[in-house]
C-alpha positions as CSV (number, residue, x, y, z in Angstrom):
1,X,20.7,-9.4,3.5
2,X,22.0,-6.7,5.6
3,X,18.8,-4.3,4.6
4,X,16.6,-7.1,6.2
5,X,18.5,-8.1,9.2
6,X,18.0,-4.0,10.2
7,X,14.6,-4.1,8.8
8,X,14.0,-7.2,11.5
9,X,16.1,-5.7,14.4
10,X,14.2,-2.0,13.9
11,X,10.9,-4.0,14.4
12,X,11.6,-6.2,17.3
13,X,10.5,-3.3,19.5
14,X,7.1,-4.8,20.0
15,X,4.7,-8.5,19.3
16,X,4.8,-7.8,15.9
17,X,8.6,-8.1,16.3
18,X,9.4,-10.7,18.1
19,X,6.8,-12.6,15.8
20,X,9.2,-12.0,12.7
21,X,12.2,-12.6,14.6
22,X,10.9,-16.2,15.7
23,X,12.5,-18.8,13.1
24,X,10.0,-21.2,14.2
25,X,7.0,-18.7,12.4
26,X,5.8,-19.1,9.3
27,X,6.9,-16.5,6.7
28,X,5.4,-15.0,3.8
29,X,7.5,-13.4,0.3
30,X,5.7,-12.0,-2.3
31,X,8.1,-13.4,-5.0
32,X,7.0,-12.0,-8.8
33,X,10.4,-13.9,-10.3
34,X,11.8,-10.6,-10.8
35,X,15.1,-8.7,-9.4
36,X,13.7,-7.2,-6.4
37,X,11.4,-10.2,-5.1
38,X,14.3,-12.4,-5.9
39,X,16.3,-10.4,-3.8
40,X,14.2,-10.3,-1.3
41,X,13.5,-14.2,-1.3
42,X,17.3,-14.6,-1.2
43,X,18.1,-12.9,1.9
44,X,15.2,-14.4,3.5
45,X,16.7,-18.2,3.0
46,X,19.8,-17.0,4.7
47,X,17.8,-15.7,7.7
48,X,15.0,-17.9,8.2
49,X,15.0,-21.8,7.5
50,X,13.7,-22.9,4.5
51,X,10.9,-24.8,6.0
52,X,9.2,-21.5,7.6
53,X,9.5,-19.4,4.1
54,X,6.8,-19.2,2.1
55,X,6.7,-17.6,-1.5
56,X,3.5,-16.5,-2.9
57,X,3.2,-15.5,-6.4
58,X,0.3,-13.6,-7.9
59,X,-1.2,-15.2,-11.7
60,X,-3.2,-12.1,-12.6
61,X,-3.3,-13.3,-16.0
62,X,-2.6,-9.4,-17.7
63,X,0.1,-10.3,-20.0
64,X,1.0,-13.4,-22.2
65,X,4.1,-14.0,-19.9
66,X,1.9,-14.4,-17.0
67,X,2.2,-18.1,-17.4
68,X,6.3,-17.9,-18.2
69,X,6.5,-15.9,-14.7
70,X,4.6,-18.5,-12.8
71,X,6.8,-21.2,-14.6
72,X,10.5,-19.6,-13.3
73,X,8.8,-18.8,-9.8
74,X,8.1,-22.4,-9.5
75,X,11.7,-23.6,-10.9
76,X,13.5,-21.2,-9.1
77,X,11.3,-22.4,-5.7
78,X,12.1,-25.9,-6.4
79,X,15.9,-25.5,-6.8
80,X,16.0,-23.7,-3.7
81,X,13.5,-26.8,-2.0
82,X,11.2,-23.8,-1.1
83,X,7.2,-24.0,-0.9
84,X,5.9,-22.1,-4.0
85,X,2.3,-21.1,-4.2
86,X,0.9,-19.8,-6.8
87,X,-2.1,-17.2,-6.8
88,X,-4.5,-16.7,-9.6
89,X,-6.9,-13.4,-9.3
90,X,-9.1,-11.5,-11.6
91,X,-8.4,-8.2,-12.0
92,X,-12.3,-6.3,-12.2
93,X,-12.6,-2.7,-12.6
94,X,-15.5,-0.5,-13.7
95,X,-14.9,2.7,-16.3
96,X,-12.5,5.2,-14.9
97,X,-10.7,3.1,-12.7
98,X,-7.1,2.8,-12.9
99,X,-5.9,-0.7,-14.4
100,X,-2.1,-0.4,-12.2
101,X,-4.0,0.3,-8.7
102,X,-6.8,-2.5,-9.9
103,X,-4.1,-4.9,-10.1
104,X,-2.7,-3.6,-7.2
105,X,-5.5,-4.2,-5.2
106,X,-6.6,-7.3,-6.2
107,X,-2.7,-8.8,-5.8
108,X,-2.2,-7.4,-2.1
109,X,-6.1,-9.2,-1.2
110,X,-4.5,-12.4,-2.3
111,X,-1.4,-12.3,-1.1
112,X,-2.8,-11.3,2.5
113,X,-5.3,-14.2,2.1
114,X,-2.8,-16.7,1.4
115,X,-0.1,-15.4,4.4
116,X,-3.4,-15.7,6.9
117,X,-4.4,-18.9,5.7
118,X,-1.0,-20.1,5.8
119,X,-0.4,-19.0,9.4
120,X,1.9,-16.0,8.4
121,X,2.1,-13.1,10.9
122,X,4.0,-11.4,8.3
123,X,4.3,-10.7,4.9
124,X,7.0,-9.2,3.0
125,X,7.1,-7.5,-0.1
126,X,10.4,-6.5,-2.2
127,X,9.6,-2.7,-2.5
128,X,12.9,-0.7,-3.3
129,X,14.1,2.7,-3.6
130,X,13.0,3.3,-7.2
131,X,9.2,2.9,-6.4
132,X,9.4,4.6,-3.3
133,X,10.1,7.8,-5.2
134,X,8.0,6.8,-8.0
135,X,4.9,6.1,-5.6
136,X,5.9,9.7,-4.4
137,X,6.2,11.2,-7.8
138,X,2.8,9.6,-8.7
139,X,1.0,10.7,-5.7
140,X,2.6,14.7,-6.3
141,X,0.7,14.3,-10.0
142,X,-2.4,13.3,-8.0
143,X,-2.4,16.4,-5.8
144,X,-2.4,14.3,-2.9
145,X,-1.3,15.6,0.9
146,X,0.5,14.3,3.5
147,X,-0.5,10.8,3.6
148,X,-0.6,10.0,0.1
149,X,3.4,12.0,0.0
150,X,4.3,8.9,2.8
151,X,4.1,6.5,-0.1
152,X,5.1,3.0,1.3
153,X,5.6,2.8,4.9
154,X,8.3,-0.2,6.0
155,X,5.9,-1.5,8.2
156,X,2.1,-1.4,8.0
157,X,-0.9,-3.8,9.5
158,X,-2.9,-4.8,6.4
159,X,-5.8,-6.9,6.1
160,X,-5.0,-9.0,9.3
161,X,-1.0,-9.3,8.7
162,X,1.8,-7.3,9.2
163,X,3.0,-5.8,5.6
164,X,7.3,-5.2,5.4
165,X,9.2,-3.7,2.9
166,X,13.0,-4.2,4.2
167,X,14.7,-3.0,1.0
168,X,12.8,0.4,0.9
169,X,16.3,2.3,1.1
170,X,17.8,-0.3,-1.4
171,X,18.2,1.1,-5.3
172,X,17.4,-0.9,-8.1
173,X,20.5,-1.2,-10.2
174,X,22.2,-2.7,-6.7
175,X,20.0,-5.3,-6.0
176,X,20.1,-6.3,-10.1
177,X,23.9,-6.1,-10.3
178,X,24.2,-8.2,-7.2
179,X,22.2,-10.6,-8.7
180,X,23.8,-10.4,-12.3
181,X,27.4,-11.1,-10.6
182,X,26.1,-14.4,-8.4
183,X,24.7,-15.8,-11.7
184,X,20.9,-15.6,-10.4
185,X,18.1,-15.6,-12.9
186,X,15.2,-13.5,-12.7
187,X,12.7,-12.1,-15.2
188,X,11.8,-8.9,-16.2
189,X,8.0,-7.7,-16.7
190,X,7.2,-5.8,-20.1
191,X,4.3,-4.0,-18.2
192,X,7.2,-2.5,-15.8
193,X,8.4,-0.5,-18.8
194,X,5.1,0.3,-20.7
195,X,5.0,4.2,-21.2
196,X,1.4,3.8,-22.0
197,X,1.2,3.4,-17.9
198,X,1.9,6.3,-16.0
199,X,4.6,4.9,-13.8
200,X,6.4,3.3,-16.9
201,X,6.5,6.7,-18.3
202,X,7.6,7.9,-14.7
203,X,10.6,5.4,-14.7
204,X,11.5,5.3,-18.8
205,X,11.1,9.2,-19.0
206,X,11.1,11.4,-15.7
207,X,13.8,9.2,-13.7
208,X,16.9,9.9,-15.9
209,X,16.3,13.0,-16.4
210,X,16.6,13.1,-12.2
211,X,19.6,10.8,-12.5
212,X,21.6,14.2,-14.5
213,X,20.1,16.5,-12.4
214,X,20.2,15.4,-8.7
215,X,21.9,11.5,-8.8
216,X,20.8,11.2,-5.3
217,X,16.9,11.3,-5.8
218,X,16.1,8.3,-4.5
219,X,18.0,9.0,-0.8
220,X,16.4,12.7,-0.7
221,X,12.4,11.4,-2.4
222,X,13.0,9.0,0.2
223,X,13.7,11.2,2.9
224,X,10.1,13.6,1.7
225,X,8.4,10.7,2.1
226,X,9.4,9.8,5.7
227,X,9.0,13.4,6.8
228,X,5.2,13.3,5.0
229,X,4.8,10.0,7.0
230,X,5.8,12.1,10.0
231,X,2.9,14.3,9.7
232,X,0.4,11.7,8.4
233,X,0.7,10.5,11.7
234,X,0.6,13.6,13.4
235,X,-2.1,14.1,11.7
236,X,-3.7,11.3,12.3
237,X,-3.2,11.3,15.8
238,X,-5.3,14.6,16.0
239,X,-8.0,13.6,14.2
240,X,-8.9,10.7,15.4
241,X,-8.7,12.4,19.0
242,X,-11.3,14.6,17.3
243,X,-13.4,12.1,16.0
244,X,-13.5,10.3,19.5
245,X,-15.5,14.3,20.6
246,X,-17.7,14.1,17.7
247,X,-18.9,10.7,17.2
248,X,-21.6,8.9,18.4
249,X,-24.3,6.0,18.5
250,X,-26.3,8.3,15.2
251,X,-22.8,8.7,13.0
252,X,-20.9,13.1,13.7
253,X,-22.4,15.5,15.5
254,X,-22.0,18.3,12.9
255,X,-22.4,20.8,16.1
256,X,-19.2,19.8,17.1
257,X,-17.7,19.9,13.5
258,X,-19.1,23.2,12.7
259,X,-16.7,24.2,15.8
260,X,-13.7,23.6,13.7
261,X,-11.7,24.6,10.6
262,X,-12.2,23.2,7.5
263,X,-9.0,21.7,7.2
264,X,-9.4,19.6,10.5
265,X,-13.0,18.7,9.6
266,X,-11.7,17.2,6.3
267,X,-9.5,14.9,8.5
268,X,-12.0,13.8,11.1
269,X,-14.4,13.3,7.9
270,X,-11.5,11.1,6.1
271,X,-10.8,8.9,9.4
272,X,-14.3,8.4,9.7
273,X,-14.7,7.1,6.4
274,X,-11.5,4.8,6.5
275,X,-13.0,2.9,10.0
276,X,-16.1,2.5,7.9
277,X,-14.4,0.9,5.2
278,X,-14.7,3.9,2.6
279,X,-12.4,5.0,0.1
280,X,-13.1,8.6,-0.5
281,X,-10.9,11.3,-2.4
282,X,-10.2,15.2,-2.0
283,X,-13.5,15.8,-4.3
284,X,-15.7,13.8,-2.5
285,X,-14.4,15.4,1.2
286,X,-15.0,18.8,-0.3
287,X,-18.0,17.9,-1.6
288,X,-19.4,16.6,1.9
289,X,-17.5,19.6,3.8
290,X,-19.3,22.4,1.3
291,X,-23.0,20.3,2.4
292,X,-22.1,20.4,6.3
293,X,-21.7,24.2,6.0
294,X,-24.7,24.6,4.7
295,X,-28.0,25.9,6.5
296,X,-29.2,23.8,9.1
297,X,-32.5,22.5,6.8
298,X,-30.2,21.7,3.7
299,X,-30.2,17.9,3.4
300,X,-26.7,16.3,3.4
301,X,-26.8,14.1,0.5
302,X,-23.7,12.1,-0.9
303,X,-22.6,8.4,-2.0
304,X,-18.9,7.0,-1.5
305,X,-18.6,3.5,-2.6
306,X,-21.5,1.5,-1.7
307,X,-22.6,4.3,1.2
308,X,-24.8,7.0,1.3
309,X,-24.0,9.8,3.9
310,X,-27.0,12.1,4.8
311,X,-28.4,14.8,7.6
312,X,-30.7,13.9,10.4
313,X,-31.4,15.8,13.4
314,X,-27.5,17.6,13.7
315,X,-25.7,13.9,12.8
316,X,-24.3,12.8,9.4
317,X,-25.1,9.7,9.4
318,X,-23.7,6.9,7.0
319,X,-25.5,3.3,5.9
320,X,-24.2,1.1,3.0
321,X,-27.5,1.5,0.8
322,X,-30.0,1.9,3.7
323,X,-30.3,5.3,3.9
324,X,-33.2,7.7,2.3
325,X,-32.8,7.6,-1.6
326,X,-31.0,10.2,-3.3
């Protein structure tokens, strides 16, 4: 409980704050059944009252326990006389993609669906210190840069609510031996330690190995990943003052583009796509960078997601489908 009442005190700096400070709000808890949602839910019941709390649990229907989880999630609700609602959501993905950040996806659209529909300003989610440094380990495997090193921020606006993780510094074996010792039940997902998924293999393999060679991985991966934040932002900041120049009515004046490095074009490029919606990755940013410093007559041709990006007369321009055919 003490993790959250900081967590709430360090945001009451702004609207957002005040808004999660206010018993009289409706709250949102993503509550999976197990240790670190149940946590989570726990200290929430001692700071709000019960009739603002809200736990959401996601059905995604991936494992034969699926039903079993939704079960406790509504028991466990009910003996606490807490509203329980329970989300089902199909988990799509097309060859390549990445079952884990599927699910992912598809259980952070419901659960910000249900917290807007239910009036939440806020959601929050029982993130700990184990998969902070595992987001961080799996994003170092991925090659990524400074913003995909943040990992999980504590505080993030997401799909029209505010997304909080107040037990980010918290380590796992705490919050489960605090549970064991008041006698509180919680379950505990097969998937979480299937090596054939990367971050099972990550957690069952890679993390005690760390545990004998530096016990206190989780403060220092924690404290990488704040100081990548640091310089996403800084980033950020930059580039979007950058993409403010370059940007107008007809999509980037590559003129003004051509005027910079490559490593602050890739940024402006990456903002740009993220306000349009787009998810693009390192190969697809190169890809369009090698195209923008070609001659003047080559064509720009690309497609990210549903988009196609293209030349005309010194903009890049960007339509979803409408543009010349490739």
């Amino acid at each position: 409980m003490a993790a959250l009442r900081r967590f709430v005190r360090m945001q009451q700096g702004g609207a957002s704050g005040a808004a999660l400070a206010d018993p009289s709000r409706p709250l949102a808890v993503a509550f999976s059944g197990g240790a670190d949602s149940t946590a989570l839910l726990l200290a929430a019941l001692r700071v709000w009252p019960r009739r603002t709390v809200h736990a959401l649990h996601v059905h995604h229907g991936l494992q034969a326990a699926a039903d079993d989880f939704a079960r406790h999630a509504r028991e466990r609700c009910a003996a606490w006389g807490l509203a329980c609602h329970v989300l089902s959501v199909q988990v799509r993905r097309a060859r390549g993609d990445s079952l884990e950040e599927q699910a992912r996806l598809a259980r952070h659209d419901a659960l910000a669906r249900a917290a807007r529909e239910l009036g939440c300003a806020w959601l929050l989610m029982g993130h700990h210190a184990d998969d902070q440094a595992e987001s961080l380990l799996l994003a170092l495997l991925r090659g990524a840069g400074p913003a995909g090193l943040a990992a999980m921020p504590p505080a993030a606006r997401r799909a029209g609510v505010w997304l909080g993780r107040p037990l980010l510094e918290c380590p796992a074996p705490r919050l489960r031996s605090e549970l064991d010792a008041a006698g509180v039940p919680y379950v505990i997902d097969p998937m979480n330690q299937d090596l054939a998924l990367r971050r099972g293999r990550i957690r069952g393999e890679l993390l005690p190995v760390l545990d004998r060679l530096e016990p206190a991985w989780r403060r220092t991966l924690g404290r990488s990943a704040a100081l990548c934040a640091q310089a996403a932002g800084q980033l950020r900041e930059q580039a979007l003052r950058d993409l403010h120049a370059c940007r107008g009515e007809a999509g980037l004046c590559l003129a003004q583009l051509a005027g910079w490095e490559a490593p602050r074009r890739a940024q402006v490029l990456r903002v740009w796509l993220a306000e349009l919606g787009l998810r693009s990755n390192a190969a697809q940013i190169d890809n369009l960078l090698r195209q923008i410093e070609a001659p003047a007559d080559a064509a720009v041709l690309a497609r990210i997601g549903h988009a196609r990006l293209w030349r005309d007369s010194g903009w890049l321009r960007c339509e979803p489908g409408a543009s010349p055919a490739l």
